[in-house]
C-alpha positions as CSV (number, residue, x, y, z in Angstrom):
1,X,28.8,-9.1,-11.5
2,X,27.0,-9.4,-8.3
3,X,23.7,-11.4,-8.2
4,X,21.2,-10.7,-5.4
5,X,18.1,-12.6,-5.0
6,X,14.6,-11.5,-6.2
7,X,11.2,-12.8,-5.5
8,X,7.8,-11.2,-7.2
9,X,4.7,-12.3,-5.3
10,X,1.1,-10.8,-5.2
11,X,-0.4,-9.2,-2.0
12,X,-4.0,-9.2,-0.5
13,X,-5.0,-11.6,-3.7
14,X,-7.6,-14.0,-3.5
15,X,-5.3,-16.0,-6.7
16,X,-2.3,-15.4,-8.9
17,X,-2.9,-12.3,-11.1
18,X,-5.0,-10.8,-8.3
19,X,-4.3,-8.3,-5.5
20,X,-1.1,-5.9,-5.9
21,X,2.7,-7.3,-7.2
22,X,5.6,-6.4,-5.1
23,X,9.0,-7.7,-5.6
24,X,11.1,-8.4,-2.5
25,X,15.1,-8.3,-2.7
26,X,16.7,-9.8,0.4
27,X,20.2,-8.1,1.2
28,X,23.4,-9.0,3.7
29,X,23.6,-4.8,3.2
30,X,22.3,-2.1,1.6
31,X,23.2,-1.4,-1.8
32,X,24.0,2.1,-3.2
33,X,20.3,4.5,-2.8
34,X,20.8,4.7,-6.9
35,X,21.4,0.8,-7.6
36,X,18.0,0.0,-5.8
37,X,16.2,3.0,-7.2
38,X,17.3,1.6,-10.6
39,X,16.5,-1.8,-9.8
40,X,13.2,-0.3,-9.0
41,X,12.4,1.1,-11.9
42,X,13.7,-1.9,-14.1
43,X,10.9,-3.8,-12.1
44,X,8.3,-1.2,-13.0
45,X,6.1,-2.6,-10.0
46,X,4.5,0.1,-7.6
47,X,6.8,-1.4,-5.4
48,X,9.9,-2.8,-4.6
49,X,10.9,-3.7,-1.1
50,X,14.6,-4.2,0.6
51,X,15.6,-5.6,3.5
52,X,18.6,-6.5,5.7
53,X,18.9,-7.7,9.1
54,X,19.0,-5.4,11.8
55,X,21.0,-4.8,14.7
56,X,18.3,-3.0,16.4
57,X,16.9,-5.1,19.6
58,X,13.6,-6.3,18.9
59,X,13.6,-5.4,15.4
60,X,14.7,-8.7,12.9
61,X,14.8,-6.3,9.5
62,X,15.4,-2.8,8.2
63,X,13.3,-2.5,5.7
64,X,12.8,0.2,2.5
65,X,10.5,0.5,-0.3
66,X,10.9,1.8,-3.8
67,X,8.6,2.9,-6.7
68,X,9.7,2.8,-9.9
69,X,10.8,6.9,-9.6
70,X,11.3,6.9,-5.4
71,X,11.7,6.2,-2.2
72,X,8.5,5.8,0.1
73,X,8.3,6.4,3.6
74,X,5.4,3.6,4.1
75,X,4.1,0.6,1.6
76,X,1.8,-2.2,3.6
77,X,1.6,-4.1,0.5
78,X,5.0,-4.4,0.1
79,X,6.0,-5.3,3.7
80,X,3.0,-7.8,3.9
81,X,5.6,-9.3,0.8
82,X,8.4,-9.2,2.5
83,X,6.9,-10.8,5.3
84,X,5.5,-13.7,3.1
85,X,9.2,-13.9,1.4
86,X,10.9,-14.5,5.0
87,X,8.3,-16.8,6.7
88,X,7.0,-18.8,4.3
89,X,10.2,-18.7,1.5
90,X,13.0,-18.6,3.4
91,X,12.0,-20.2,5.8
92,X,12.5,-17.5,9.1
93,X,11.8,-19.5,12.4
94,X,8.6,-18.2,14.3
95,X,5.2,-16.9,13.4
96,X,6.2,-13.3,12.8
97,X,9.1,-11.1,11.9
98,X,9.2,-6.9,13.0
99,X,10.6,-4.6,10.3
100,X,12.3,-1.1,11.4
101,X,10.9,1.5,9.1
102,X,10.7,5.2,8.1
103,X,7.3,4.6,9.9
104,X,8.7,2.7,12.9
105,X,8.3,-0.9,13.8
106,X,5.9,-2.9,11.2
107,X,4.9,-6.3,12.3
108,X,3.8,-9.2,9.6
109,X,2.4,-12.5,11.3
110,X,0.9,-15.5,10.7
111,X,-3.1,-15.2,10.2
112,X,-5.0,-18.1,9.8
113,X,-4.5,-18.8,6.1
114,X,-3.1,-15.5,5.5
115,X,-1.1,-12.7,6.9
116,X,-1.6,-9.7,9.1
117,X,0.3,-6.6,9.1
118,X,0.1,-3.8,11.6
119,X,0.7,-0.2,10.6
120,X,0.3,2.8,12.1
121,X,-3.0,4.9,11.6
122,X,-3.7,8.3,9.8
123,X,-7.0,9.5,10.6
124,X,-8.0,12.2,7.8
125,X,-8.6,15.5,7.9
126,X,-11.5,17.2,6.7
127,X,-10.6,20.3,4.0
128,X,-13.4,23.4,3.5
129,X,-13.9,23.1,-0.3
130,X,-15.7,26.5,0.1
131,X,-12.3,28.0,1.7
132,X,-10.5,27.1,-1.6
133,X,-8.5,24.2,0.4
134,X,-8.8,21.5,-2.3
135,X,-6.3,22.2,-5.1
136,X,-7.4,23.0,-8.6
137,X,-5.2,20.3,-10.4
138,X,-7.2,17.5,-8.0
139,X,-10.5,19.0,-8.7
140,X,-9.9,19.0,-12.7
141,X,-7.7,15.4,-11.8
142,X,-10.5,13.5,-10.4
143,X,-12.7,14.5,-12.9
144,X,-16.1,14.0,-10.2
145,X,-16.8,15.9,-7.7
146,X,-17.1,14.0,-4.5
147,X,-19.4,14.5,-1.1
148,X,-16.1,15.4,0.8
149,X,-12.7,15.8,0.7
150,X,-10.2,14.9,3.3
151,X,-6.1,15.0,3.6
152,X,-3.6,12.7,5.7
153,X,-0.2,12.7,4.8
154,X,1.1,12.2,1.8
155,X,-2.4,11.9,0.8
156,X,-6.0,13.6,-0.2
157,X,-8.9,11.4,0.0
158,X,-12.4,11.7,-1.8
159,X,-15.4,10.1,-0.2
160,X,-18.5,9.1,-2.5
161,X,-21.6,7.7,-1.5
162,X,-21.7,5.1,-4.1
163,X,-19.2,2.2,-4.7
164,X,-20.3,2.6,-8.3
165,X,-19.0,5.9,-8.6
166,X,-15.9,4.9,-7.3
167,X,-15.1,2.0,-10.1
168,X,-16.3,4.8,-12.9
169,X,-13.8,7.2,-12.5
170,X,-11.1,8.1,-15.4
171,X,-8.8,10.6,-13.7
172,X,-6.9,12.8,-16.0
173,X,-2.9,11.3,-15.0
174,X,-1.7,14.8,-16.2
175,X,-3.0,16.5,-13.8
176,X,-3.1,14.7,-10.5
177,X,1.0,14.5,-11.6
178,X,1.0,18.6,-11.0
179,X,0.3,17.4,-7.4
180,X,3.8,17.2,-6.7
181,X,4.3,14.1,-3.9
182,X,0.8,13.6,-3.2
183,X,-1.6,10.5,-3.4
184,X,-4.9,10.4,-4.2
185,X,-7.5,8.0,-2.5
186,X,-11.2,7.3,-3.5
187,X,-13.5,5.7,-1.4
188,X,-17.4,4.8,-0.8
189,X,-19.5,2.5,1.0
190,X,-19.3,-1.4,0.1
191,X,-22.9,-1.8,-1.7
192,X,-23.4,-4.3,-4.0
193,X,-19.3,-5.8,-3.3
194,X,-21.0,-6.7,0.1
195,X,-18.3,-5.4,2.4
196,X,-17.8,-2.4,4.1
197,X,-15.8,0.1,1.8
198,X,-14.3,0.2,-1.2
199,X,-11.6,2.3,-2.9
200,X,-9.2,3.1,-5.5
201,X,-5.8,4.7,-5.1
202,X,-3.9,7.1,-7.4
203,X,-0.4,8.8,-7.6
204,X,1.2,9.1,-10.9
205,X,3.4,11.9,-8.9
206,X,5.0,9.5,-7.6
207,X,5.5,7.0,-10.7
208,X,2.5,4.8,-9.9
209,X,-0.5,5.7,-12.3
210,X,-3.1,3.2,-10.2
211,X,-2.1,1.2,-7.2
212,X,-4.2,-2.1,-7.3
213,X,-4.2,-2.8,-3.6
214,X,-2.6,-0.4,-1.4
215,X,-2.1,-0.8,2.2
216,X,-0.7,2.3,3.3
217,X,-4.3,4.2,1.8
218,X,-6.2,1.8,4.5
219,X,-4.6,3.7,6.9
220,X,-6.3,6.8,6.2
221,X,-9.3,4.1,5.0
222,X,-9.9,2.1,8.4
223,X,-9.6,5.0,10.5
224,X,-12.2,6.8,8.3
225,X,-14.7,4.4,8.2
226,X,-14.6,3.0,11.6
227,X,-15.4,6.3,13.0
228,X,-18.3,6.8,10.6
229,X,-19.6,3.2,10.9
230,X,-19.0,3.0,14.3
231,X,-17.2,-0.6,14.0
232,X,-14.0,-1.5,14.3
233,X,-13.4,-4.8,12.5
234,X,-14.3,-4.3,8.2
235,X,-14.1,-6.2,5.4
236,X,-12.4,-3.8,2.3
237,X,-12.6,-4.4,-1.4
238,X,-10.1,-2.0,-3.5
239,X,-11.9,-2.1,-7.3
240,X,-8.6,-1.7,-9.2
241,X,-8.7,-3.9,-12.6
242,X,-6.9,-6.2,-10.6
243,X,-9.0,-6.2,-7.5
244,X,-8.1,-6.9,-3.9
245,X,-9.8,-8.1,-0.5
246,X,-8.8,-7.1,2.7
247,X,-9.8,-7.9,6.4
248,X,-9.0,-4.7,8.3
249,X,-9.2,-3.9,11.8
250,X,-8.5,-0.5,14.1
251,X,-6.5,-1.2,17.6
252,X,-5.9,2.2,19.0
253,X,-3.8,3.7,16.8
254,X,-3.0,0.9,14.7
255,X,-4.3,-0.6,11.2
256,X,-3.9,-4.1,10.9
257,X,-4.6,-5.6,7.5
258,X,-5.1,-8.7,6.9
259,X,-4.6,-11.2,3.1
260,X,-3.0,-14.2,1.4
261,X,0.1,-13.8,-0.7
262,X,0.5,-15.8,-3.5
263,X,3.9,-16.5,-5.1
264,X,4.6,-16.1,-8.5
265,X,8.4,-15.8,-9.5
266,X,11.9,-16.2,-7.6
267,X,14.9,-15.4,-9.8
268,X,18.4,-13.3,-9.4
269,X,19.4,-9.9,-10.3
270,X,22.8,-9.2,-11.8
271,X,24.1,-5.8,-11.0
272,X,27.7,-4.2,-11.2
């Protein structure tokens, strides 16, 4: 049996239990697609992250991110984790360490207390509910019906105008699964949380029923709101059960996201 090493920490949380658990599984190489999807899914975390070192100049890591059913071409939660693992685990020499991507280059550096991690931005795009471009299984899904609807991505968003409408909602999983490799962010002004948005992030297609703090929806997020509150440094609660508080910023077009990481397990995985 091979062992390969295995660390579980929490992202963009304010204390253990808080924010969104990744686990991050340094490698001298990649293993077989299947092995880490499997591993993946044993972990039944929204995600778990990969790396090895890269030949690439200028880049210090390839990096890859599973759910527990795929593979995902962008996760800021998890990189933010596997940033955390390599600078402040392992002990990487400098103050930040660039990751090649599906995405392209990622950055995580010190910030303060915290981390930062830059990813690129996707600005929404408004859909014409009257022209029939919102799908049936995400009207019946959300179960609300929102001010607007946008898409980016892999990705529809609903904007409401209160944070409390936001927390409220009880999606029906069954039918946001019928949209087949799509996401699902919520989102409203801050209110009562005192900051500047809040959301919630859904995509049970994907294996992942609610996301507790997702960095790859504040791309779509930071974009959004900066344009409509004319600002481009925010403060951003997500209200999943778990919670999670990020410092967020718009450079061009570039997200950068800032949060503590706090460790909570380092262990080995035995696989064939």
């Amino acid at each position: 049996m091979r062992k390969i090493p295995i660390f579980v920490v929490d992202a963009f949380a304010e204390q253990l239990f808080g924010g969104n658990p990744a686990a991050v599984c340094p490698l001298e190489e990649w293993l077989p697609d299947a092995i880490m999807q499997a591993i993946a899914a044993e972990n039944n975390l929204s995600e778990t992250a990969f790396f090895v070192p890269s030949n690439q100049p200028g880049v210090d890591y390839q990096l890859r991110w599973f759910t527990p059913t795929v593979e995902v071409s962008l996760c800021g939660h998890a990189t933010l984790a596997s940033g955390h693992v390599l600078l402040n685990t392992l002990g990487l020499r400098g103050n930040r360490v660039v990751f090649g991507t599906q995405s392209g280059l990622l950055t995580v550096e010190r910030d303060g207390e915290g981390l930062c991690v830059d990813l690129p931005a996707l600005p929404p795009q408004p859909l014409k509910d009257a022209l029939d471009d919102v799908p049936k299984d995400l009207r019946l899904g959300l179960g609300a019906k929102p001010q607007a609807w946008f898409s980016a991505g892999h990705n529809y968003m609903a904007v409401f105008a209160e944070a409390a409408a936001v927390a409220a909602l009880a999606p029906d999983m069954a039918a946001l699964t019928r949209l087949t490799g799509m996401g699902v962010i919520v989102t409203a002004p801050g209110g009562e949380h005192a900051v500047d948005f809040v959301s919630r992030y859904f995509t049970p297609a994907c294996g992942i029923a609610e996301d507790p703090v997702t960095g790859g929806a504040h791309c779509t997020l930071v974009p959004y709101w900066a344009e409509r509150l004319k600002k481009t440094r925010m403060l951003a609660l997500q209200v999943s059960a778990r919670r999670g508080r990020l410092q967020a910023e718009l450079v061009g077009e570039r997200v950068r996201l800032g949060g503590r990481v706090v460790p909570y397990l380092r262990g080995e995985i035995a696989i064939p």
